[in-house]
Each structure stands twice: as C-alpha cells, then as structure tokens.
C-alpha positions as CSV (number, residue, x, y, z in Angstrom):
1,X,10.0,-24.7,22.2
2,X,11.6,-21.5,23.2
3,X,11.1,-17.9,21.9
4,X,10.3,-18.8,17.5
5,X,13.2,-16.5,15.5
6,X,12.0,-13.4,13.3
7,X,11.8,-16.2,10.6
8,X,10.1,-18.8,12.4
9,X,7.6,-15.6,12.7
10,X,7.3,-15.4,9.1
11,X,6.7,-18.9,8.5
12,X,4.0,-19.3,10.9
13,X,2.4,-16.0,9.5
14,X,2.7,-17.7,5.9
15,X,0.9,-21.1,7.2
16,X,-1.8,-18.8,8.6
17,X,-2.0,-17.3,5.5
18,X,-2.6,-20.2,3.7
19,X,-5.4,-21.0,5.6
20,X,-4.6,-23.2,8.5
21,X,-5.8,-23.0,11.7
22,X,-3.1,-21.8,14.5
23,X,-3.5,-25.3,15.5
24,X,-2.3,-27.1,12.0
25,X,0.5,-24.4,11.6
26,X,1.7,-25.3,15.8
27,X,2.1,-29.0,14.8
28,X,3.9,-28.1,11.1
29,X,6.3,-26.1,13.3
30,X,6.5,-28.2,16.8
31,X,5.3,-25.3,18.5
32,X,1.4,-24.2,21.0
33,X,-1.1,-22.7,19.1
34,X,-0.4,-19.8,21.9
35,X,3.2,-19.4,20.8
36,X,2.2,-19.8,16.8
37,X,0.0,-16.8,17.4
38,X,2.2,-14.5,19.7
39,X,4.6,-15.1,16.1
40,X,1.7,-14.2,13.7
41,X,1.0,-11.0,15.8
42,X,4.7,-9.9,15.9
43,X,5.5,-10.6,11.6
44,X,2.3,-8.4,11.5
45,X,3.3,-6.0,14.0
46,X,7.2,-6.0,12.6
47,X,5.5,-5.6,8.7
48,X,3.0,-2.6,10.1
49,X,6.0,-1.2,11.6
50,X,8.1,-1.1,8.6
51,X,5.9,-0.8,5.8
52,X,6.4,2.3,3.7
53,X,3.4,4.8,3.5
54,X,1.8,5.0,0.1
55,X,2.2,7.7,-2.4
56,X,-1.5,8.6,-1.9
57,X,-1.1,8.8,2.3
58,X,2.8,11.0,1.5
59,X,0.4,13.1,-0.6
60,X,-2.5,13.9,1.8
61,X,-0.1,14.3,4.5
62,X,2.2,17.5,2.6
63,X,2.1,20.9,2.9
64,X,0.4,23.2,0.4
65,X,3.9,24.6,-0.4
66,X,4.8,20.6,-1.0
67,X,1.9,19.9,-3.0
68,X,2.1,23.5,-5.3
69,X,6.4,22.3,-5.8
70,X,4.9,18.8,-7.3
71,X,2.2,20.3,-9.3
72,X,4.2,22.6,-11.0
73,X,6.4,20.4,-13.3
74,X,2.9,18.4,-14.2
75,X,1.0,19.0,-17.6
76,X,-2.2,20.1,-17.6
77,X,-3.6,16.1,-17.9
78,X,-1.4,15.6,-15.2
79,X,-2.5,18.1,-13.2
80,X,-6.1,17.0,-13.6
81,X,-5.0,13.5,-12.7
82,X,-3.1,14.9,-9.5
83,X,-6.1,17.0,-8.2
84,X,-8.7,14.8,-8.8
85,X,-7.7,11.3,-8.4
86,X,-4.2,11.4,-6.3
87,X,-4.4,14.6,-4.2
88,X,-8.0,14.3,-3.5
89,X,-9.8,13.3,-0.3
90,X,-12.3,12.2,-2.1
91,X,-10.7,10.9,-5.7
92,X,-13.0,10.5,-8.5
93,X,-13.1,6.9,-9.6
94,X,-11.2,6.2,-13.0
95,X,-14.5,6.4,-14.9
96,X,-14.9,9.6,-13.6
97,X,-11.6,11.2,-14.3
98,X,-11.9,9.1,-17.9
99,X,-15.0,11.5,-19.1
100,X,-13.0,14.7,-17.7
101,X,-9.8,13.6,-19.6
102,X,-12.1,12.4,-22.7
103,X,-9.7,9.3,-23.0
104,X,-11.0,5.6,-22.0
105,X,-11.2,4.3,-18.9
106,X,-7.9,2.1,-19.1
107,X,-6.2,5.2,-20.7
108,X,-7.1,6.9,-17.6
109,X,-5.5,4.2,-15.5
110,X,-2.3,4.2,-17.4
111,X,-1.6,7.7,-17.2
112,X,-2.3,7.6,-13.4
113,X,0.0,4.9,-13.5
114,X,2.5,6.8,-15.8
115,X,2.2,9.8,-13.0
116,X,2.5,7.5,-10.1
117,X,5.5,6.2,-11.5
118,X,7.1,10.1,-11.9
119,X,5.8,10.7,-9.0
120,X,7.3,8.1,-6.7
121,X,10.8,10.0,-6.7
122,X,9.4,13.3,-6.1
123,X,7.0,12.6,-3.4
C-alpha cells in the first residue's frame, strides 16, 4: 500500500483510539502495522502542530503590560477569579476560590466559566 493520505491518517489514529492493536487497525485498513503507526504518529504530530494553545498557557505566556490591559475591564470577582485561578502558576482549586468568593463551589465554576468565555476574545 503506498504512502496512507492525511485521512487514511486520521482513520488509523481513530481505530487506535478505539482500542485496537496497530495490528487489527493494519488489516481494517489493508495496510503493515509499521505503516498504520508511521500514520498514527503523523495525525498526532499534524494535531500537536496545529492545535491552539489554551487560554490558561496565552495567559502565563503575556506580558505584565498584557495581563494589567485584561485585568482592567474585570470586576472585582473577576479579578479575584483571574489572579487566583486563571493567571496563577499555581491556581487555587475551585473549592478554594469558592470560600474566597463566599459563593458555592459550582458558582465558582460558572463564573470562571462566564470569564473564560469574555476572555477568549481578549486574550
């Protein structure tokens, strides 16, 4: 079988996925186990590649001058939420950030939700 296509590559990463052996997933696609995996490692290499960062890993990687521009259209909850939770190198967990905000835990979670979803154009 010659060279698998960039969807033959997604396939085969999908059949290993599911849970079958390089082996099963060669004889679903009439291919070697060796060329089944060279396909897994590219889909993996090509999704790695072209995967977006996360908001979190954007906001550890800006400047103070980026970080003080965000922080300045944010409430004070907010703020607390940014510092703390999505700005931090080491966030508080949600329970945490709950007894700081005096809310519940799932409150917590959907106002960081609620920020992340502000956020996500500004960042």
């Amino acid at each position: 079988m010659p060279r698998m296509t960039p969807q033959d590559d997604a396939r085969a990463a999908e059949l290993i996925s599911q849970g079958l052996s390089y082996r099963q997933a060669a004889v679903k696609l009439g291919a070697t186990d060796k060329t089944v995996k060279a396909a897994v490692e590219r889909h993996r290499a090509h999704r790695r590649a072209h995967s977006k960062p996360s908001l979190r890993d954007r906001l550890l990687t800006m400047t103070a001058k980026e970080l003080q521009r965000v922080r300045k259209d944010l409430d004070q909850r907010e703020r607390m939420i940014f510092d703390n939770r999505l700005a931090s190198e080491k966030p508080l967990t949600l329970q945490q950030l709950a007894v700081g905000l005096e809310v519940t835990r799932q409150r917590a979670h959907q106002l960081e939700a609620d920020l992340l979803e502000r956020l996500s154009d500004v960042a």
